[in-house]
NUTIBA-195640 format. One record per residue: z, x, y of N, C-alpha, C in turn. Coordinates in steps of 0.02 Angstrom, whole numbers, plus 50000, padded with zeros to 5 digits. Each point is the difference from the previous one (the first is absolute). Example, Ala and Ser with C-alpha at 12.3 -4.5 7.8 and 13.67 -1.06 7.14 Angstrom:
BEGIN
503905066049716500004995550059500005004550060499644998250053500035004250059500374996150055
//
This chain:
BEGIN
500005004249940500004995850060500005004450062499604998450043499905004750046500514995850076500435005850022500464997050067499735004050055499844995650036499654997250060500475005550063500085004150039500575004050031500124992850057500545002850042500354995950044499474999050054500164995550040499384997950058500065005650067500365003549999500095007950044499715003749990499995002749906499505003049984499354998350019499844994949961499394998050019499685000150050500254996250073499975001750052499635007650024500435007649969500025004450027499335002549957499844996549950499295000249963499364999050026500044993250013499354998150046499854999150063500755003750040499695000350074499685007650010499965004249965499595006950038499424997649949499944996249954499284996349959499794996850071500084997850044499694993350045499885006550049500305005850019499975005250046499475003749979499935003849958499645002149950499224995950021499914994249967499504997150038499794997650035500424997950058499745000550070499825006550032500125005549972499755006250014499465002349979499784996749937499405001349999499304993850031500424996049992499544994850063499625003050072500585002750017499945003250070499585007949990499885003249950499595003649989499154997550005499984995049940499364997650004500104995350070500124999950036499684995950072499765007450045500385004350002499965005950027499055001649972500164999949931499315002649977499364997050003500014992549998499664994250002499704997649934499834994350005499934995649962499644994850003499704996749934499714993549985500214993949973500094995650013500154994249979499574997849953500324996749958499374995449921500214995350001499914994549944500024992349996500214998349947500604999349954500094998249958499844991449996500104997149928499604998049954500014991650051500875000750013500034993250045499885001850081499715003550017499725002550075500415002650023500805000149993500275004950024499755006850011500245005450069499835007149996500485001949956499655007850002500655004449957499325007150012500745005549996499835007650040500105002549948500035006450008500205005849961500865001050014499984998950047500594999550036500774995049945499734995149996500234994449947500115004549946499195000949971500235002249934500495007049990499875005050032500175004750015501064999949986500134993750074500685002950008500174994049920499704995849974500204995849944500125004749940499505004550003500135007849928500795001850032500025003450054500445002950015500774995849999500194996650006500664993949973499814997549932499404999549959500144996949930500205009349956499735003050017500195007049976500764999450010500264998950046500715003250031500474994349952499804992949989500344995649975499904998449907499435001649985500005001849945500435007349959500105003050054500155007649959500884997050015500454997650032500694996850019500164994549969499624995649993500094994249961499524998549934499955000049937499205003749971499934992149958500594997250004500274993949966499914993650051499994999950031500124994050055499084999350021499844993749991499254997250021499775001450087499475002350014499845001250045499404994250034500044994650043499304996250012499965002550076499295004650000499755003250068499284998350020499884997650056499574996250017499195003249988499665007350001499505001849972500195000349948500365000149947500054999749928499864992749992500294996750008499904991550002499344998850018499525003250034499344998250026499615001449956500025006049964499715003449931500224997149936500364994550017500114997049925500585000849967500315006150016500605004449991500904998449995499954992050045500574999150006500404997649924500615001849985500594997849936499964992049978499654999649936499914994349959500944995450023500515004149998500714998049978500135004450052500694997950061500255004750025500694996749985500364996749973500544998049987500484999250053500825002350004500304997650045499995005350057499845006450010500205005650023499045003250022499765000950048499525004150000499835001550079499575005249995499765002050083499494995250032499834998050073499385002750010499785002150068499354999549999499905008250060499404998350025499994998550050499414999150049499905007450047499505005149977500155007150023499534999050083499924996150024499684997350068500084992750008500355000750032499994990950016499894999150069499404996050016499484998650034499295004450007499874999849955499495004550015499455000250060499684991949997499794997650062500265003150050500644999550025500125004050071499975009749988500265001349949499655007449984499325002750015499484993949988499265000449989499965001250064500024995550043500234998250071500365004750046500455004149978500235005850031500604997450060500204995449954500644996350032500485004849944500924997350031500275003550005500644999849960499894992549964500444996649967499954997349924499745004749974499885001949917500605003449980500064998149941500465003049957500105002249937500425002249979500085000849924500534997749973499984995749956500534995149949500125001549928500664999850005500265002949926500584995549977500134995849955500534997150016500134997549917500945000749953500045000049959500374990549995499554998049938500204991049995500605002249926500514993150016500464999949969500124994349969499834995349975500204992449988499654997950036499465001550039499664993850021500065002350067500445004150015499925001750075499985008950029499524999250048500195006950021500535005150029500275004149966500805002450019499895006150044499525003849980500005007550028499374999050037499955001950046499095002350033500025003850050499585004250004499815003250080499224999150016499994999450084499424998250012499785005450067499645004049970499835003450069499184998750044500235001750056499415000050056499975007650023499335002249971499995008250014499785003250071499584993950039499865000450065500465000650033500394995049985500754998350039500605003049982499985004249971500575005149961500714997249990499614993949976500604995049993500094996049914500695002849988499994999049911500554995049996500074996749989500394993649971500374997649925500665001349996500094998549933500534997149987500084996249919500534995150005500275002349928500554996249990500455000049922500714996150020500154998149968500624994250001500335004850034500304998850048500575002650049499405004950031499735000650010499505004650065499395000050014499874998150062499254999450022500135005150094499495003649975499815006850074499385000449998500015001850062499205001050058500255007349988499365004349969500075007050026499465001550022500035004550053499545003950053500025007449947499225000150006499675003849972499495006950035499935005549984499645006950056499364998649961499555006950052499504998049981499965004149931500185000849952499925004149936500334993849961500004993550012500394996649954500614999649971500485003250038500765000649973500424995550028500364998549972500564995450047500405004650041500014995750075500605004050052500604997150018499924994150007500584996550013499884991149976500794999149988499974993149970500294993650027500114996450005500164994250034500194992849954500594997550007499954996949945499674992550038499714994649975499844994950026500464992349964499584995050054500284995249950499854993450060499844993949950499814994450037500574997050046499584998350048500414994650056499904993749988500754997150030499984990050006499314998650040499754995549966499264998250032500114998750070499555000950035499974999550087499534994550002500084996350052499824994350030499735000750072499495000450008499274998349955500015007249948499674996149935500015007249955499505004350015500095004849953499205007150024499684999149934499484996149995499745001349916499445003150005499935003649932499475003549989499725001949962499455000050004499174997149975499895006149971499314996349946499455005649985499515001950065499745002949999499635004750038499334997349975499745002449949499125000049967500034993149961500474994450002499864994149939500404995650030499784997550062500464994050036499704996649943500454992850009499744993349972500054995350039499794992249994500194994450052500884998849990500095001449921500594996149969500625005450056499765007750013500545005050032499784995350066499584998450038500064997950064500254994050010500124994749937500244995950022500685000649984500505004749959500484999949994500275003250067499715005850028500345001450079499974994750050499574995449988500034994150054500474997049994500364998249936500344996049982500805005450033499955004450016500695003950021499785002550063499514994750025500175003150087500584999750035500095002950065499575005450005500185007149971499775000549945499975006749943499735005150070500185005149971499645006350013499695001449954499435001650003499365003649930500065008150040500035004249924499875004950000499595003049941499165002650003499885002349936499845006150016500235000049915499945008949949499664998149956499765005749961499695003049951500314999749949499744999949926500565003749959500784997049965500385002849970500674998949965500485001350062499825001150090500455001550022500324994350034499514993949991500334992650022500684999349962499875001049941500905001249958500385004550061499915006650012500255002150020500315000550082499594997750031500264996750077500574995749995499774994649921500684995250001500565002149981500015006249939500765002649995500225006650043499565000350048500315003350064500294997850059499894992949984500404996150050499515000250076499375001249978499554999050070499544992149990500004998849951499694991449980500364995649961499974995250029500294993049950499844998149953499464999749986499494996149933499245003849995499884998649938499335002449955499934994349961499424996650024499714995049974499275003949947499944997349949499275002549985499714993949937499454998250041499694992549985499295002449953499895007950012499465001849973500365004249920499255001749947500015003349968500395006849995500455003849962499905006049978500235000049937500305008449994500145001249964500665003749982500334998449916500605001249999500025008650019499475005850004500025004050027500185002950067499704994950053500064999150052500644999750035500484993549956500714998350046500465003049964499975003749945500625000849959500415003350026499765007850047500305004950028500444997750064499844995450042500134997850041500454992649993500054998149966500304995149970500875003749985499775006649953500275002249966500655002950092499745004450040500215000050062500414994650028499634995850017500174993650027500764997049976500005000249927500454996349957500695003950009499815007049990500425004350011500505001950067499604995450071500245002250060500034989750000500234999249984500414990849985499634995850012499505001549987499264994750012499864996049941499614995249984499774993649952499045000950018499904998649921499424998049998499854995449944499744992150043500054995549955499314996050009499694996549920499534996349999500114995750086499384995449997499734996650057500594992649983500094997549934500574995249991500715002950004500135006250017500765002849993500215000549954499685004049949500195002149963499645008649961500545002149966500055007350012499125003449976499755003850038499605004549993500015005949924499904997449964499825001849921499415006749956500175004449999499615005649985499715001449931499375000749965499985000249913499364997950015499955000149943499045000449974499884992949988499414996450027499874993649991500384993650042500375003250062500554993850024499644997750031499294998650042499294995150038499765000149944499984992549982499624997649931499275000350023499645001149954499154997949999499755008050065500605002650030499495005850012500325006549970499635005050031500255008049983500665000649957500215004749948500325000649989500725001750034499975004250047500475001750072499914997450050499544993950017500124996950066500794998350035499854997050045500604997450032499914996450045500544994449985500044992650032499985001850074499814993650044500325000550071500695000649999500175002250054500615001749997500424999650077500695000650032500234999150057500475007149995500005005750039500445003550005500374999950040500575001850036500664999650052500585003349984500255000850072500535003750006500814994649979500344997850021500504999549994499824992750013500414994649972500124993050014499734995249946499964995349999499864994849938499194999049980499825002649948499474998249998499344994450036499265004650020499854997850049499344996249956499754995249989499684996149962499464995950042499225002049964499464997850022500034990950014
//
């Protein structure tokens, strides 16, 4: 039987994995690059694949037992028939669109599921030398140099919702259903980002709510979720009820999709 180390460990596992490849992200932009089209029109770089080798290497050789579902492996067919109660997963660019774009708010997601929910994650922004991470009892903003190291840390954590709230959006995938839910909380403040860092604005206590009416993927929110949860935040279905992680939980699509969903900081669940 293989034991799983403590969520500290772990932690101290896959955050220089998320450093590690945001460093090499920031190489290939330096060097340049092409964008391609995978199968559902999404882009994807070298960049993607690149820092995705570099964290499935680092997490396979630490954990050799525990299921890994990573989003170019998942595209190639690749993703775990069975990931049972315990497994990773890893979005090694999240947003690529704004990467392509030469925006500023891409990231890299790593984040370990436990029962159904995400416990451990870090989420970094390599532009923004800004790394983000959570585990039961701790969620920190660390400021990062330009060689990718951590310099200093900060611990974070959600605020009592403010009135009018600050919610915030996708960036590249509004929907009508996100514009009509900010109408419905005027006068909201809208603020959009890019990326897994909408999780993260909210468990820094700079936004109230994360609504998301559109598509993704369980790749996408896990890391940030995983943050969020950790700095006293909730993320719950569109009926209020809990946000659920595992293979097959959106019936009739993708194996790792994921439901709409409502994220927030502190207060009673906020329901479409």
């Amino acid at each position: 039987m293989y034991s799983l180390p403590d969520d500290q460990t772990i932690l101290s596992i896959i955050e220089p994995l998320a450093l590690a490849a945001g460093r090499r992200i920031m190489e290939i932009v330096r060097d340049g690059f092409q964008a391609e089209e995978k199968a559902d029109c999404s882009p994807v770089t070298r960049a993607d694949r690149d820092a995705e080798a570099i964290i499935l290497a680092g997490l396979r050789q630490n954990f050799s037992s525990i299921p890994v579902v990573a989003e170019e492996e998942a595209a190639e067919g690749m993703a775990p028939q069975q990931v049972g109660s315990v497994f990773f997963l890893v979005d090694p660019l999240d947003g690529t669109r704004e990467f392509v774009r030469g925006g500023d708010d891409f990231t890299v997601n790593i984040a370990l599921v436990r029962d159904e929910a995400p416990v451990v994650g870090v989420v970094y922004a390599p532009v923004r030398h800004e790394l983000y991470v959570g585990r039961p009892g701790l969620a920190e903003m660390v400021r990062t140099n330009a060689a990718h190291k951590a310099i200093a840390r900060n611990p974070i954590a959600v605020r009592e919702r403010q009135s009018p709230p600050v919610i915030v959006a996708t960036r590249s995938h509004n929907t009508p259903e996100t514009d009509e839910f900010v109408m419905r909380h005027e006068p909201a403040i809208r603020v959009t980002v890019g990326s897994s860092l909408k999780f993260c604005l909210v468990a820094a206590g700079e936004a109230d709510i994360y609504p998301r009416f559109g598509r993704t993927m369980q790749w996408d929110t896990a890391a940030g979720d995983a943050v969020l949860r950790a700095a006293g935040g909730q993320t719950f279905l569109t009926d209020g009820t809990p946000f659920r992680y595992g293979r097959d939980i959106v019936a009739g699509d993708a194996p790792f999709a994921s439901p709409h969903f409502i994220a927030q900081g502190a207060g009673a669940p906020v329901c479409n």
